[in-house]
C-alpha positions as CSV (number, residue, x, y, z in Angstrom):
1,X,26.8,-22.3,6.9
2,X,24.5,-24.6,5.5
3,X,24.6,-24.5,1.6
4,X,21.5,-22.5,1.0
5,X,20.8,-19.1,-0.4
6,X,17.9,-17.4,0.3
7,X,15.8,-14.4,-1.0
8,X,12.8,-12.2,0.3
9,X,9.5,-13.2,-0.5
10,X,8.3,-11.3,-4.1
11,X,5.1,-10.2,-4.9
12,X,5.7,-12.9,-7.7
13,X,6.9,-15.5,-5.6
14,X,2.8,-14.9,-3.9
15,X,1.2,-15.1,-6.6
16,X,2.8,-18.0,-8.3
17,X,3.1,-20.0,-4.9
18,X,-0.2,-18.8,-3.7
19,X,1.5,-17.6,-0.7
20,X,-1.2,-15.7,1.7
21,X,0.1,-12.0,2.5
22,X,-0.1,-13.9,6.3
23,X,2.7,-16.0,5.5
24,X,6.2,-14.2,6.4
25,X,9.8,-16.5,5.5
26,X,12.1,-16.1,2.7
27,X,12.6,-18.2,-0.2
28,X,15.3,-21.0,-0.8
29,X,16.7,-19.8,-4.1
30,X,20.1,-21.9,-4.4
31,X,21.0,-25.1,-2.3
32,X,24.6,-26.3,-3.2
33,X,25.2,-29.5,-4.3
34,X,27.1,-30.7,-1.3
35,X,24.8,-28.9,1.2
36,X,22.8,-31.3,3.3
37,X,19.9,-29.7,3.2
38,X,20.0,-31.3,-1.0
39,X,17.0,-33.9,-1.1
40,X,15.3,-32.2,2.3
41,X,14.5,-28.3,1.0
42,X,13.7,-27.4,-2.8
43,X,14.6,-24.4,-4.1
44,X,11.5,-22.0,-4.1
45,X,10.4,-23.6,-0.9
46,X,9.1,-21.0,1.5
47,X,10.9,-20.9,4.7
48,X,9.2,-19.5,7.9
49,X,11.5,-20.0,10.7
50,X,14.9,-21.3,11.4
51,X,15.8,-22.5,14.7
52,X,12.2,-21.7,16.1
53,X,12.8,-17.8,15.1
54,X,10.7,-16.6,12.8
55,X,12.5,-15.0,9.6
56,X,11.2,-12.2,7.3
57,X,14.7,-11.6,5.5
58,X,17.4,-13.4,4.2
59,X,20.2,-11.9,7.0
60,X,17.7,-13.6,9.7
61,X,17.8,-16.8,8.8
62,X,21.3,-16.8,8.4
63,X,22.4,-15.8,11.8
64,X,20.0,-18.0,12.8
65,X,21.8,-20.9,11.3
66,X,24.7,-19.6,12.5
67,X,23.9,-19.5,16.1
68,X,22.9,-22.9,15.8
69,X,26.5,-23.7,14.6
70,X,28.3,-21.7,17.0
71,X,26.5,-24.5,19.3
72,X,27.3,-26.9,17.2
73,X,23.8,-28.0,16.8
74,X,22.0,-28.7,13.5
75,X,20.1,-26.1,11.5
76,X,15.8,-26.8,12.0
77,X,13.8,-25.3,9.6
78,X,10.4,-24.8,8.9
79,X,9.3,-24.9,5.9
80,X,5.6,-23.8,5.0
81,X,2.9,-25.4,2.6
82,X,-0.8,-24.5,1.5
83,X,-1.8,-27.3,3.2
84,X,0.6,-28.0,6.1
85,X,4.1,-26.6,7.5
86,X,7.0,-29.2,8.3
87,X,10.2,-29.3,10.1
88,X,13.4,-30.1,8.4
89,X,16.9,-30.5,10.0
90,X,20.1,-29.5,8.4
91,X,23.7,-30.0,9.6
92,X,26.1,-27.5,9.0
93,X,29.0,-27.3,7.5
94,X,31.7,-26.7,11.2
């Protein structure tokens, strides 16, 4: 829907990232090279919610994005940092 894969978050992923055991999202593991979300999400970037529901698993935040689709609306994620969380907006691909 909108050119990303995503993956749970790995005990890895925490300790690498710093990621507190608070924080709950996936991980952007692919984004394709046509995908508009290319230049506004990097892969390993942490993402908590998509369309203002919060996302613990990879099957979440698709149907999420795919909801927002079916409305033709695009795709806001949130996207968490140590220091501060921010809002990206992605267009899908119908």
């Amino acid at each position: 829907i909108i050119g990303v894969t995503f993956r749970p978050i790995s005990n890895a992923d925490r300790r690498r990232m710093r990621i507190p055991a608070s924080v709950k999202g996936v991980v952007v593991d692919e984004i394709e090279s046509r995908s508009d979300a290319l230049g506004k999400l990097t892969e390993g970037s942490v993402v908590t919610e998509v369309n203002f529901q919060s996302v613990e698993a990879p099957e979440q935040a698709i149907a999420a994005a795919e909801a927002a689709a079916k409305e033709g609306k695009p795709v806001l994620i949130q996207v968490w940092g140590p220091e501060t969380s921010e809002f990206v907006s992605v267009r899908t691909r119908r």
